[in-house]
Biopython code that builds the backbone (N, CA, C, O; Angstrom):
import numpy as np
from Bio.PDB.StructureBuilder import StructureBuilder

atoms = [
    (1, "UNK", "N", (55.692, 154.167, 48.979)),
    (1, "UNK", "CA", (57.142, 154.335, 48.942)),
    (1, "UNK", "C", (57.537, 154.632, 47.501)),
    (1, "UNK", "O", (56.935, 154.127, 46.554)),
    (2, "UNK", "N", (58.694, 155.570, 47.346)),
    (2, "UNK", "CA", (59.066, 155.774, 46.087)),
    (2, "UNK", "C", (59.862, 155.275, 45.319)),
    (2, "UNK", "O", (60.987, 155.260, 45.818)),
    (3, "UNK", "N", (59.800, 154.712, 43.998)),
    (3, "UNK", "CA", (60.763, 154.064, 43.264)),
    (3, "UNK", "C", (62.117, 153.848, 44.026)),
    (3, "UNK", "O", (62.613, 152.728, 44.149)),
    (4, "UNK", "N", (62.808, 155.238, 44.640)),
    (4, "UNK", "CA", (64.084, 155.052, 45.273)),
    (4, "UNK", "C", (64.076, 154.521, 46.341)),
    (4, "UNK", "O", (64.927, 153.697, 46.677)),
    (5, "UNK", "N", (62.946, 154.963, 47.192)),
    (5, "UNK", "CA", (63.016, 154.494, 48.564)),
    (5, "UNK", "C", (62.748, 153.297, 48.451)),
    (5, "UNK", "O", (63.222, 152.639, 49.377)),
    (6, "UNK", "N", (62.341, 152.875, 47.914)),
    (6, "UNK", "CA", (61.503, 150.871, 47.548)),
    (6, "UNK", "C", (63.412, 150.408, 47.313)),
    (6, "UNK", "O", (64.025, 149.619, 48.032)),
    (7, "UNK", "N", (63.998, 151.195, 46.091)),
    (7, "UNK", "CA", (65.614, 150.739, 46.198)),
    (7, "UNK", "C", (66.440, 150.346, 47.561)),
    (7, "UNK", "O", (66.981, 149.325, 47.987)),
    (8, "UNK", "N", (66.233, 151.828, 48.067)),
    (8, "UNK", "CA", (67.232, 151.843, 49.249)),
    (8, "UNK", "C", (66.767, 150.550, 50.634)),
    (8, "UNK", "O", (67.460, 149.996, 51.487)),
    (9, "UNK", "N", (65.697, 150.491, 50.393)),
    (9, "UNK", "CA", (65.016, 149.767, 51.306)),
    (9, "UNK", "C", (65.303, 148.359, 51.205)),
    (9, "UNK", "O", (65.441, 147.545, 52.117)),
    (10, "UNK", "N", (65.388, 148.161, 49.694)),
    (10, "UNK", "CA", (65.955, 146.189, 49.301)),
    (10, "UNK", "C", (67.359, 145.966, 49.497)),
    (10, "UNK", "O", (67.939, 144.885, 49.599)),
    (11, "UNK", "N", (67.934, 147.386, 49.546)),
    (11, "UNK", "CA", (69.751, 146.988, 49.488)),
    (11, "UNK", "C", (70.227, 147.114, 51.036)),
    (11, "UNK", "O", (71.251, 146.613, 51.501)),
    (12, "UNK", "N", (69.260, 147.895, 51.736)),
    (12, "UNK", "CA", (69.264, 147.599, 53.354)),
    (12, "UNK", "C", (69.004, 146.513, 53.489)),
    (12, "UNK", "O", (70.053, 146.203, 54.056)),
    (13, "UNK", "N", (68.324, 145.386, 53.436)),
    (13, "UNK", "CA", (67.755, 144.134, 53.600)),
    (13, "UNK", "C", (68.445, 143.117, 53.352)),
    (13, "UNK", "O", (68.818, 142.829, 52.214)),
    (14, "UNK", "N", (68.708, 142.428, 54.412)),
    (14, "UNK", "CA", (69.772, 141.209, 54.462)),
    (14, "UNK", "C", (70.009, 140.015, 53.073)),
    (14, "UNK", "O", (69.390, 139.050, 52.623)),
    (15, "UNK", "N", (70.726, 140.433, 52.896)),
    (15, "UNK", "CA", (70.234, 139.047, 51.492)),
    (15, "UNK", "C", (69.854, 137.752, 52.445)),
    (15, "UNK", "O", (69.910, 137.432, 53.632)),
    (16, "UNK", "N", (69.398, 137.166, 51.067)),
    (16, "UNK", "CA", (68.624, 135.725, 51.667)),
    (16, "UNK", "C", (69.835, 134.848, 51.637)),
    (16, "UNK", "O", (70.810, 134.966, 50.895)),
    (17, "UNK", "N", (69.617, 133.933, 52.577)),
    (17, "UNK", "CA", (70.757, 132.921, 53.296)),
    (17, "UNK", "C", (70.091, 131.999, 52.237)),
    (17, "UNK", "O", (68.933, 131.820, 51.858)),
    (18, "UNK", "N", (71.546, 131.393, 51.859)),
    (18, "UNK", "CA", (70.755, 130.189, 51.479)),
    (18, "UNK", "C", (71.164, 128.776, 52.336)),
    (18, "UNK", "O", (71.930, 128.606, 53.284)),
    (19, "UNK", "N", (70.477, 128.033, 51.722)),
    (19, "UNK", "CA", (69.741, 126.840, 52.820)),
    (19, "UNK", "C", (70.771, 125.681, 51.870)),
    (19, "UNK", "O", (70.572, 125.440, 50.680)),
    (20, "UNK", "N", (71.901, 125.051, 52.723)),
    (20, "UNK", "CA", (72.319, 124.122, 52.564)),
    (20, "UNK", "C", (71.764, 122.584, 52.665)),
    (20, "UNK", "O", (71.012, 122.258, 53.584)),
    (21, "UNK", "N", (72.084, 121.889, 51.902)),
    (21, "UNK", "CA", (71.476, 120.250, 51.764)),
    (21, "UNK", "C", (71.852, 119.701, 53.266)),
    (21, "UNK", "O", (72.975, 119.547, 53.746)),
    (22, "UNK", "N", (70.880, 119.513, 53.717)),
    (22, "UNK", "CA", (71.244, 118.555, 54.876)),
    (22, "UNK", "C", (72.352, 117.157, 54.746)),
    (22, "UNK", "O", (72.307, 116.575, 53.663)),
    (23, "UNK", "N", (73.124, 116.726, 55.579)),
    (23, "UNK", "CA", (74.415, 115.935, 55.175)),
    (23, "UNK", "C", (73.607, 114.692, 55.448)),
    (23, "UNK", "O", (72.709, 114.642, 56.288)),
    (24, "UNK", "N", (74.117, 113.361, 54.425)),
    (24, "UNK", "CA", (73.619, 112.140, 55.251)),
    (24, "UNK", "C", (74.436, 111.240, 56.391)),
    (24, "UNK", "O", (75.633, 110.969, 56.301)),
    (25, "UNK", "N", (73.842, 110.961, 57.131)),
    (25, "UNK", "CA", (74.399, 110.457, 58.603)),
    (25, "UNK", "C", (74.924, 109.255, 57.762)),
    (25, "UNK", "O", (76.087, 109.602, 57.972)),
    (26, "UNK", "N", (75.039, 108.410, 57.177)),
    (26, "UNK", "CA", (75.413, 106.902, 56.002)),
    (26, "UNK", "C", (74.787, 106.973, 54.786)),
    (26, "UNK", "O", (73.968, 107.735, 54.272)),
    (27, "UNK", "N", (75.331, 106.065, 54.484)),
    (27, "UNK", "CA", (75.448, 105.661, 52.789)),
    (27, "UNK", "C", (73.592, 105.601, 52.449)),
    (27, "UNK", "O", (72.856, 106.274, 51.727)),
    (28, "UNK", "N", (73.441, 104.823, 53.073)),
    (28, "UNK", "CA", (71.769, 104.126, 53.066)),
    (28, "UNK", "C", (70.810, 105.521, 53.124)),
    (28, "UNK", "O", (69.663, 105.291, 52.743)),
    (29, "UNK", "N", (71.034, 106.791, 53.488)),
    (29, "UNK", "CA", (70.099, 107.766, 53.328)),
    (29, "UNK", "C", (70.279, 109.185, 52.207)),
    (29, "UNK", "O", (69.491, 110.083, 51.910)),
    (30, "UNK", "N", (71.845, 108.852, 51.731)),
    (30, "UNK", "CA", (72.015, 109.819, 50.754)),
    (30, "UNK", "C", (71.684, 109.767, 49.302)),
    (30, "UNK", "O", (72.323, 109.134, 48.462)),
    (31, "UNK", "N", (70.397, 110.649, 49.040)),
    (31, "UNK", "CA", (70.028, 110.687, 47.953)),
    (31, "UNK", "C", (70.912, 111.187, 46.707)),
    (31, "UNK", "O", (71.106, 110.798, 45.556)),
    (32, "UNK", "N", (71.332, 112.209, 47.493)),
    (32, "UNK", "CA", (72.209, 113.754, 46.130)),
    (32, "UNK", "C", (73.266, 113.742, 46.304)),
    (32, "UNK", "O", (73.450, 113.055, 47.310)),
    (33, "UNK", "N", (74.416, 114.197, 45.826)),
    (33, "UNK", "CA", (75.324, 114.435, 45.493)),
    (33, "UNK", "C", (75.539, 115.131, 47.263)),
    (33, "UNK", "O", (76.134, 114.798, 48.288)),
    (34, "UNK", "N", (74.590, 116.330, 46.771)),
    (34, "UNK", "CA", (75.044, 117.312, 47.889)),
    (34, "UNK", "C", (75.090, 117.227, 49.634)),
    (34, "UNK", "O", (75.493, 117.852, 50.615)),
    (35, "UNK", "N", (74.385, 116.006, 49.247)),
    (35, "UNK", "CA", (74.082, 115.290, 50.798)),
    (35, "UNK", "C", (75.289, 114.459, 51.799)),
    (35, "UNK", "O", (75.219, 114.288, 53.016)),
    (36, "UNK", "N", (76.436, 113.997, 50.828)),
    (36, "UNK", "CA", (77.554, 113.335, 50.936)),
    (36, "UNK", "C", (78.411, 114.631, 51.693)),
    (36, "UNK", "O", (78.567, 115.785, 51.296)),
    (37, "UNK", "N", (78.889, 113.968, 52.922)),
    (37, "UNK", "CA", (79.704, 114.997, 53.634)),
    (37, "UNK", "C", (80.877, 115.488, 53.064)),
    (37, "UNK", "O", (81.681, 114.634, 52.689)),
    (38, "UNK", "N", (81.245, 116.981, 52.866)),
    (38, "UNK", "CA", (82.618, 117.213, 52.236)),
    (38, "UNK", "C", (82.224, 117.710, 50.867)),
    (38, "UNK", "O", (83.041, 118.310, 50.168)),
    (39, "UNK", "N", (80.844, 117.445, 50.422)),
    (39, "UNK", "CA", (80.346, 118.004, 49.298)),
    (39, "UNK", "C", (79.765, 118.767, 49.184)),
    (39, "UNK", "O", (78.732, 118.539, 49.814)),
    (40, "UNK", "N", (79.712, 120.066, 48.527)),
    (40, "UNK", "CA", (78.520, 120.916, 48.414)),
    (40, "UNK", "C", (78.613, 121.154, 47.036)),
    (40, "UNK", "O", (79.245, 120.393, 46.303)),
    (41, "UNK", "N", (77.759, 122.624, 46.433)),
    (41, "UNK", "CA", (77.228, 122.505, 45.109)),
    (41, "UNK", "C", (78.272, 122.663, 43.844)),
    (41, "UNK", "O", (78.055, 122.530, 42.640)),
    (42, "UNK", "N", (79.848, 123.094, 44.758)),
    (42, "UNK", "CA", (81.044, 123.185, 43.382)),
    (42, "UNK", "C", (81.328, 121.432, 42.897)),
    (42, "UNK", "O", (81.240, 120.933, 41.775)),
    (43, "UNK", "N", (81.611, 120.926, 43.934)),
    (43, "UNK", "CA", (82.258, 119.301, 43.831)),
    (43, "UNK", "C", (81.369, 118.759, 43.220)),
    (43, "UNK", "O", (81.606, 118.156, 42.173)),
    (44, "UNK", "N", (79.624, 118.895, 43.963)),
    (44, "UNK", "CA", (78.843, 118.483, 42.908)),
    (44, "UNK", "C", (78.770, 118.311, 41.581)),
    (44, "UNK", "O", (78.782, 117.253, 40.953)),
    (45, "UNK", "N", (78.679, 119.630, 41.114)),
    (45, "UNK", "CA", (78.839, 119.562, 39.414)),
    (45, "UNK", "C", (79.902, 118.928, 39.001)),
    (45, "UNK", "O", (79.808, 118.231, 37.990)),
    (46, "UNK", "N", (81.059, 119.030, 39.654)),
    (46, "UNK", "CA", (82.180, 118.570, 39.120)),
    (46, "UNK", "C", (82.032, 116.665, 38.826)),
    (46, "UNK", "O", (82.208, 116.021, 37.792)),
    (47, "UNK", "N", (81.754, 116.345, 39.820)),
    (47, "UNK", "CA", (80.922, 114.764, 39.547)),
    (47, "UNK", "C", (80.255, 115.002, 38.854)),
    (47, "UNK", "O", (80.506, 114.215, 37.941)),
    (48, "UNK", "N", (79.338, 115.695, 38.512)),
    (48, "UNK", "CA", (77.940, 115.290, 37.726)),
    (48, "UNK", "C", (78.927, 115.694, 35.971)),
    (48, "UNK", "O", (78.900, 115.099, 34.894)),
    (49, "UNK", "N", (79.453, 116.558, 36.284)),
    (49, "UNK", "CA", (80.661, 116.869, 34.704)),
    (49, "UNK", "C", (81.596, 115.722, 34.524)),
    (49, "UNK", "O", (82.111, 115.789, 33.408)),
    (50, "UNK", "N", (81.961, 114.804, 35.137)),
    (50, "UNK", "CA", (82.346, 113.621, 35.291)),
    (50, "UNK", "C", (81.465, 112.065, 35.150)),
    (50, "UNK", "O", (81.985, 110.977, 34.903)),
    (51, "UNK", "N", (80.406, 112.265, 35.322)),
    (51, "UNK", "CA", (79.098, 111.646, 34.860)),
    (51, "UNK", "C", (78.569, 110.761, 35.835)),
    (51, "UNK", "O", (77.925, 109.726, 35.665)),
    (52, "UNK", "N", (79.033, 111.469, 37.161)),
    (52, "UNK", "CA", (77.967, 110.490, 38.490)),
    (52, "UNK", "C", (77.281, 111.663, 38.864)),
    (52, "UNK", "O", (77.585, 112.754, 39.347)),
    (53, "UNK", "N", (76.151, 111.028, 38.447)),
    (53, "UNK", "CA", (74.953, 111.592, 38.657)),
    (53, "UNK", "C", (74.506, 111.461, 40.480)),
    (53, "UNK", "O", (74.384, 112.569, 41.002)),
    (54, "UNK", "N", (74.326, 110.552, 41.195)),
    (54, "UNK", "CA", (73.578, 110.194, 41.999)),
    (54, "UNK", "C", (75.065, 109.736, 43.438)),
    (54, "UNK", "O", (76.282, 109.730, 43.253)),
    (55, "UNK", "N", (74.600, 109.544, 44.224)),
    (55, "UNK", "CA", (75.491, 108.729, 45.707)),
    (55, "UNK", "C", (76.173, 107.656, 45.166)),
    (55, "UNK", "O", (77.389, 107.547, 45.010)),
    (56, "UNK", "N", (75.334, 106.904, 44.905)),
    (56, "UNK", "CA", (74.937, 105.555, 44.772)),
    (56, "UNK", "C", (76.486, 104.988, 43.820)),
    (56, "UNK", "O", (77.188, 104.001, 44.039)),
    (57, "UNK", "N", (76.562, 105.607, 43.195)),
    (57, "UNK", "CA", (77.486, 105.223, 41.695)),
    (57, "UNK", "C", (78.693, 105.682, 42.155)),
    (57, "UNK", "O", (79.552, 105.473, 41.299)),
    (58, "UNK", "N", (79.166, 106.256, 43.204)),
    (58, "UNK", "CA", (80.416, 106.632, 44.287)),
    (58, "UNK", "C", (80.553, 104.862, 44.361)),
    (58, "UNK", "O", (81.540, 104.446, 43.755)),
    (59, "UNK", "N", (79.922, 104.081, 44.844)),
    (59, "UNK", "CA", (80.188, 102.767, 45.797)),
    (59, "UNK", "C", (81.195, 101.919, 44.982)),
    (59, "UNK", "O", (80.765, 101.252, 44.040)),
    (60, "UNK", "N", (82.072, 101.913, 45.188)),
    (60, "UNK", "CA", (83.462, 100.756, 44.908)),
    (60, "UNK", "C", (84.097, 101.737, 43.528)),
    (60, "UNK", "O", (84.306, 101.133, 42.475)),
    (61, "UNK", "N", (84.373, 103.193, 43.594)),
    (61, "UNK", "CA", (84.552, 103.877, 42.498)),
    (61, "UNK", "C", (85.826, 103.939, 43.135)),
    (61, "UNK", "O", (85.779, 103.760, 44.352)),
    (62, "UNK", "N", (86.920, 104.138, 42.656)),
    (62, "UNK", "CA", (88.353, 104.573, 42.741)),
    (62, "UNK", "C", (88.321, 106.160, 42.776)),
    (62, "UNK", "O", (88.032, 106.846, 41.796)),
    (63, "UNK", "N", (88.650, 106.650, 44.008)),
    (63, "UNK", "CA", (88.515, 108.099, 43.742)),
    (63, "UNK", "C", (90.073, 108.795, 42.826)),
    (63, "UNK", "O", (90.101, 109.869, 42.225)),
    (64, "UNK", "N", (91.083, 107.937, 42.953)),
    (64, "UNK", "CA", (92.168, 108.561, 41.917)),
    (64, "UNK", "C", (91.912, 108.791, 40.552)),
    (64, "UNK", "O", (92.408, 109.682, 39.863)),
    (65, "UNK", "N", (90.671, 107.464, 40.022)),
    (65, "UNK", "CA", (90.554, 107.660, 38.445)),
    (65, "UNK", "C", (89.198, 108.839, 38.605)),
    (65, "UNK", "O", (88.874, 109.380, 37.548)),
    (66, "UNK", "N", (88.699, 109.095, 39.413)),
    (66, "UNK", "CA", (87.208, 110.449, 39.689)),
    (66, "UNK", "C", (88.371, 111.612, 39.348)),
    (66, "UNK", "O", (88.085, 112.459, 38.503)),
    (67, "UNK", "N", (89.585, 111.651, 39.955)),
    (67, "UNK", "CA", (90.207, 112.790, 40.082)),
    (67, "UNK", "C", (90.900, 113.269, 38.565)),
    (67, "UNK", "O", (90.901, 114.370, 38.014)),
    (68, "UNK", "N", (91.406, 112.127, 38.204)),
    (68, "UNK", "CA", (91.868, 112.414, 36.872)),
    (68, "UNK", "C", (90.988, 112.816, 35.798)),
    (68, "UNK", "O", (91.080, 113.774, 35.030)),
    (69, "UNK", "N", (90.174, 111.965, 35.881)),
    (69, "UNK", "CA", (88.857, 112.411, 34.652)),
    (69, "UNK", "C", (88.164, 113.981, 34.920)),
    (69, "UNK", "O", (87.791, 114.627, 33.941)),
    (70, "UNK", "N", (88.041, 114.461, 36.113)),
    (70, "UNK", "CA", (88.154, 115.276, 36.123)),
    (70, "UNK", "C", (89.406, 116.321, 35.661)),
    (70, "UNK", "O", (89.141, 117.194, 34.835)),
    (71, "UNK", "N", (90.343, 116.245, 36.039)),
    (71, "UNK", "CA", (91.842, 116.872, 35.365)),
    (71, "UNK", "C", (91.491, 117.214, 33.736)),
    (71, "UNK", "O", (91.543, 118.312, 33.183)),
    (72, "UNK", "N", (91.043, 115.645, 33.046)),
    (72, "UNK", "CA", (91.067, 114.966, 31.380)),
    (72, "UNK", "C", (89.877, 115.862, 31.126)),
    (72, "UNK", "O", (89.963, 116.156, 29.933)),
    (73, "UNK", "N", (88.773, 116.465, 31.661)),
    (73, "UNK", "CA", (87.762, 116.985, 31.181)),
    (73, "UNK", "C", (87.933, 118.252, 31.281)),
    (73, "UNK", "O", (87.948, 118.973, 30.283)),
    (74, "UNK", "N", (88.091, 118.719, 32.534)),
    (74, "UNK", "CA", (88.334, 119.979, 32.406)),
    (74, "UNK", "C", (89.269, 120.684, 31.703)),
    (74, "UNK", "O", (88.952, 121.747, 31.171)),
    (75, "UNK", "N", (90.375, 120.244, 31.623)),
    (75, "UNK", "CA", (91.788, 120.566, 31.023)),
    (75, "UNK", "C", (92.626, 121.854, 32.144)),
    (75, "UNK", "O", (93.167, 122.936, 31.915)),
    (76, "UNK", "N", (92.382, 121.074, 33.351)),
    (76, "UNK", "CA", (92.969, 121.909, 34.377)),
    (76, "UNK", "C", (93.277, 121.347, 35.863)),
    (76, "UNK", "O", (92.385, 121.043, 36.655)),
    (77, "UNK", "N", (94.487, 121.265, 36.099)),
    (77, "UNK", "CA", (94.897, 120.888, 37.583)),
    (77, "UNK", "C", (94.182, 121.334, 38.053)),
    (77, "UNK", "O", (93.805, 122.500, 38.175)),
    (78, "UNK", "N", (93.762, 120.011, 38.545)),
    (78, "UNK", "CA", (92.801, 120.475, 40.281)),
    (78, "UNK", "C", (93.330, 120.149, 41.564)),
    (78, "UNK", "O", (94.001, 119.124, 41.687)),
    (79, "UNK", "N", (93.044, 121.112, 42.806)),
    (79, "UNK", "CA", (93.799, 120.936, 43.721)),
    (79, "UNK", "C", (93.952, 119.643, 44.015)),
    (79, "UNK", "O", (93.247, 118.856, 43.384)),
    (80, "UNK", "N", (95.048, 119.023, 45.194)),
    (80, "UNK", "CA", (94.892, 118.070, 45.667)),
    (80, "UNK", "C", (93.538, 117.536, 46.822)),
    (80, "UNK", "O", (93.057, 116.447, 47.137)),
    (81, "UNK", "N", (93.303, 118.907, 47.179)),
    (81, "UNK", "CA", (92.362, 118.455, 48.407)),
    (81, "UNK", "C", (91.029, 117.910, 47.138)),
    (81, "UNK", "O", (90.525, 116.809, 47.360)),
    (82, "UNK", "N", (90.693, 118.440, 46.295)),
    (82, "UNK", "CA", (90.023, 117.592, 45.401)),
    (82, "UNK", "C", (90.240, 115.735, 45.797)),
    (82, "UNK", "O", (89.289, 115.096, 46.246)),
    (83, "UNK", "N", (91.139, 115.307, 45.630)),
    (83, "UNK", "CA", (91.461, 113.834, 45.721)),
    (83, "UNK", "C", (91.046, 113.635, 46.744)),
    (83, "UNK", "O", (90.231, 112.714, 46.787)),
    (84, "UNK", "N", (91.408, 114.453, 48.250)),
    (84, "UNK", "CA", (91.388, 113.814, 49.402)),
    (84, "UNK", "C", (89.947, 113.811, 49.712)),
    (84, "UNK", "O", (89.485, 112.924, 50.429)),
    (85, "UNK", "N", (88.942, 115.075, 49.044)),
    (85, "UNK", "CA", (87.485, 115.019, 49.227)),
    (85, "UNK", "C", (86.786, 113.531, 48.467)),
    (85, "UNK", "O", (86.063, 112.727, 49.056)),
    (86, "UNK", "N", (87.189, 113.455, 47.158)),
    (86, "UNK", "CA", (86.587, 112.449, 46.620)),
    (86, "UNK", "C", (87.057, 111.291, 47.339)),
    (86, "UNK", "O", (86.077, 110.549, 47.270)),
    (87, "UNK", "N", (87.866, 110.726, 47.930)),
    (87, "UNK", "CA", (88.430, 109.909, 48.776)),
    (87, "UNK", "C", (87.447, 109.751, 49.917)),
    (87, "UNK", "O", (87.159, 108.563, 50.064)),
    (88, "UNK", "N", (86.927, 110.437, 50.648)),
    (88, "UNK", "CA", (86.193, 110.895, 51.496)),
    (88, "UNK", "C", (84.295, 110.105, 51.047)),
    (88, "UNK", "O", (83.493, 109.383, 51.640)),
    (89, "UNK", "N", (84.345, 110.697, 49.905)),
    (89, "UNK", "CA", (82.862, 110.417, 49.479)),
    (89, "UNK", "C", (82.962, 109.002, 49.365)),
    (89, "UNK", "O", (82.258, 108.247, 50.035)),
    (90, "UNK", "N", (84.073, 108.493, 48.286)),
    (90, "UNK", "CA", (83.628, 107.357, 47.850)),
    (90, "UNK", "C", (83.626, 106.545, 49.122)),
    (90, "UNK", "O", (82.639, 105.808, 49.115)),
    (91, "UNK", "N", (84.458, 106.377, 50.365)),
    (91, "UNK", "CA", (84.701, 105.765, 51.133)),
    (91, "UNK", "C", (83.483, 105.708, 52.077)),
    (91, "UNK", "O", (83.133, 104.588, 52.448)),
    (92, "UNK", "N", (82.843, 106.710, 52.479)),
    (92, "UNK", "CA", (81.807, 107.174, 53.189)),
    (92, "UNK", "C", (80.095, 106.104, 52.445)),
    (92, "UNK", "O", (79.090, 105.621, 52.966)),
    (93, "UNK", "N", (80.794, 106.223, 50.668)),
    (93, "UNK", "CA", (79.389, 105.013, 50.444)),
    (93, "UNK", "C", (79.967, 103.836, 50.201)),
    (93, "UNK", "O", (79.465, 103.187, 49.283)),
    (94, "UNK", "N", (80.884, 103.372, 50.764)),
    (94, "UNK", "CA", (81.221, 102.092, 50.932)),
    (94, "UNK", "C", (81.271, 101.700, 52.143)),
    (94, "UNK", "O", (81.810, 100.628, 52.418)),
    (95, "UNK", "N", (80.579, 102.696, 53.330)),
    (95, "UNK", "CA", (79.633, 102.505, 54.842)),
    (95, "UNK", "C", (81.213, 103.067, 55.812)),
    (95, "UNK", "O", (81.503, 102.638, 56.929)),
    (96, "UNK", "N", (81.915, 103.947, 55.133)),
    (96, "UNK", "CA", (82.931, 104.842, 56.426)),
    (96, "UNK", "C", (82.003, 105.553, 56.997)),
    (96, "UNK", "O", (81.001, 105.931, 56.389)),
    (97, "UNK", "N", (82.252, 105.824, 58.299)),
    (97, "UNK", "CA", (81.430, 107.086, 58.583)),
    (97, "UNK", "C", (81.726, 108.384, 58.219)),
    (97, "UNK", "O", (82.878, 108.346, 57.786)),
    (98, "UNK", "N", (81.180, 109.838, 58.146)),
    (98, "UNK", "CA", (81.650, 110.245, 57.595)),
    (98, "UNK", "C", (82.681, 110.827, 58.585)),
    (98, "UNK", "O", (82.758, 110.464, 59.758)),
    (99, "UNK", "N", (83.731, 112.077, 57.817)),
    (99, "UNK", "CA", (84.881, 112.471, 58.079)),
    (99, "UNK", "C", (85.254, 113.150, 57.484)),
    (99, "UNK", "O", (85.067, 113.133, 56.268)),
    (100, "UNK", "N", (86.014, 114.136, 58.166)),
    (100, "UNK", "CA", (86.314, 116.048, 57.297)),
    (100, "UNK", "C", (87.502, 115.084, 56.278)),
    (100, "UNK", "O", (88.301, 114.182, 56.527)),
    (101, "UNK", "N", (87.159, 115.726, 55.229)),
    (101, "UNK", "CA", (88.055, 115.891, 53.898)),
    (101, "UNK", "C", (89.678, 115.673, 53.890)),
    (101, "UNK", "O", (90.395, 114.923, 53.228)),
    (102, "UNK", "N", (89.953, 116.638, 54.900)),
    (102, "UNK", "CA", (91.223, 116.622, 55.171)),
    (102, "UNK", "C", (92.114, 115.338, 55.997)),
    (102, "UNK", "O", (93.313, 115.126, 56.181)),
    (103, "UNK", "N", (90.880, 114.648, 56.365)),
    (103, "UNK", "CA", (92.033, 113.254, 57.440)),
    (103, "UNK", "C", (91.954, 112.023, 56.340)),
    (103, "UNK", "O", (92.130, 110.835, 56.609)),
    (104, "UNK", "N", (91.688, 112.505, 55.203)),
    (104, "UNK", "CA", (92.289, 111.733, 54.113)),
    (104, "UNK", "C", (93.741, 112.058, 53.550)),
    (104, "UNK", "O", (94.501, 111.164, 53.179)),
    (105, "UNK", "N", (94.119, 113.639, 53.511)),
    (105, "UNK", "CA", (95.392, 114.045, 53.345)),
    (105, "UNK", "C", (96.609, 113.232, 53.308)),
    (105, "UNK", "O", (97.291, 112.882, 52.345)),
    (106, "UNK", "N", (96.771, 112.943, 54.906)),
    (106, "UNK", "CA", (98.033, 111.862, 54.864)),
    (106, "UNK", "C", (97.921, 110.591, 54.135)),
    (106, "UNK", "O", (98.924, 110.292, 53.487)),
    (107, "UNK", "N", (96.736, 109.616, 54.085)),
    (107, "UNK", "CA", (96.658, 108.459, 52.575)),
    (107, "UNK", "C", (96.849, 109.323, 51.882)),
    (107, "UNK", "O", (98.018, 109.704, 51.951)),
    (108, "UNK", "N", (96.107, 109.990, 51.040)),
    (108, "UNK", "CA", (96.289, 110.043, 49.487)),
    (108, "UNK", "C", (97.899, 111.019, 49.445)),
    (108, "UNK", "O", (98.252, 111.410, 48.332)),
    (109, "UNK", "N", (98.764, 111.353, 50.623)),
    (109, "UNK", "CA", (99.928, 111.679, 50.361)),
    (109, "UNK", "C", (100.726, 109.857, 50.182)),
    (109, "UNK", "O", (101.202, 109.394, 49.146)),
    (110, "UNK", "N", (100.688, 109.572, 50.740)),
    (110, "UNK", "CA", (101.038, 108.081, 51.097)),
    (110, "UNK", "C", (101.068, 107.285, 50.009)),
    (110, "UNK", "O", (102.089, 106.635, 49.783)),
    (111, "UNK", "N", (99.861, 107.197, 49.086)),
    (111, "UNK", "CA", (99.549, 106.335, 47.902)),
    (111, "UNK", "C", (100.066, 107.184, 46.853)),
    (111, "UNK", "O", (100.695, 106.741, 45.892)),
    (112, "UNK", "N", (99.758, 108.609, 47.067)),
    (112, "UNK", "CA", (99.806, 108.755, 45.612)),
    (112, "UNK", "C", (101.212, 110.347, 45.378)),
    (112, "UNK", "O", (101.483, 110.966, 44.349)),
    (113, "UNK", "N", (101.656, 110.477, 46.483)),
    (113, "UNK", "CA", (102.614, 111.201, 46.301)),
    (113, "UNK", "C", (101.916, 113.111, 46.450)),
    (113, "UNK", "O", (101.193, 113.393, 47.405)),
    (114, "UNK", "N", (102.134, 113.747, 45.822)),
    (114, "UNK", "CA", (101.996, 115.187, 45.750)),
    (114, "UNK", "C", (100.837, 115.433, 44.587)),
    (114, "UNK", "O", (100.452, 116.540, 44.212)),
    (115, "UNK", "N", (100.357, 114.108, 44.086)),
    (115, "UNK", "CA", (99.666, 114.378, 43.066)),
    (115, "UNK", "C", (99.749, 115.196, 41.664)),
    (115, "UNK", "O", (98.785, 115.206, 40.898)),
]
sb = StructureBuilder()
sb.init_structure("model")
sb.init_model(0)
sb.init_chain("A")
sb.init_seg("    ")
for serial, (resi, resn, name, xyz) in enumerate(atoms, 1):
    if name == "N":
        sb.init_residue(resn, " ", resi, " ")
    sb.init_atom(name, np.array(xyz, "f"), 0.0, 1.0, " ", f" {name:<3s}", serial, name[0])
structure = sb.get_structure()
């Protein structure tokens, strides 16, 4: 095949899927960040830029002060659904089961206003 045709042939070709972290069913099996339901690899960093490294260090964390320090580091409003996700995690390793992001919405409207 020729230089071009070897081209045309890779840009026909499906890109590669990538392979999401499997979610943990409870607290007791989530290793990563990414494993916590409601999380994937943006929120991740954003904790780990916040300095929780691991699941584990979610357990009895206040997700309003996760949200702010994030705000204080980045130097940028972050959405609200931010709050209602971290709400979500921390609660989930303090043995909630898990639960979409969003049926935190109405609390963290409740507690904390419009944010």
């Amino acid at each position: 095949m020729s230089g071009s045709a070897a081209a045309v042939a890779r840009a026909a070709a499906p890109a590669p899927r990538r392979i999401k972290s499997p979610k943990a069913r409870d607290a007791r099996e989530c290793e990563q960040l990414e494993q916590l339901p409601n999380i994937g690899p943006a929120l991740a960093a954003d904790l780990r830029l916040i300095g929780v490294r691991a699941p584990h260090e979610l357990k009895g964390r206040d997700a309003f002060v996760l949200y702010w320090k994030l705000v204080a580091t980045t130097g940028t409003r972050q959405d609200p659904c931010v709050l209602d996700t971290f709400m979500a995690a921390v609660d989930f390793m303090n043995g909630a089961a898990p639960a979409p992001w969003w049926t935190y919405t109405a609390q963290r409207k409740a507690l904390y206003g419009a944010v």
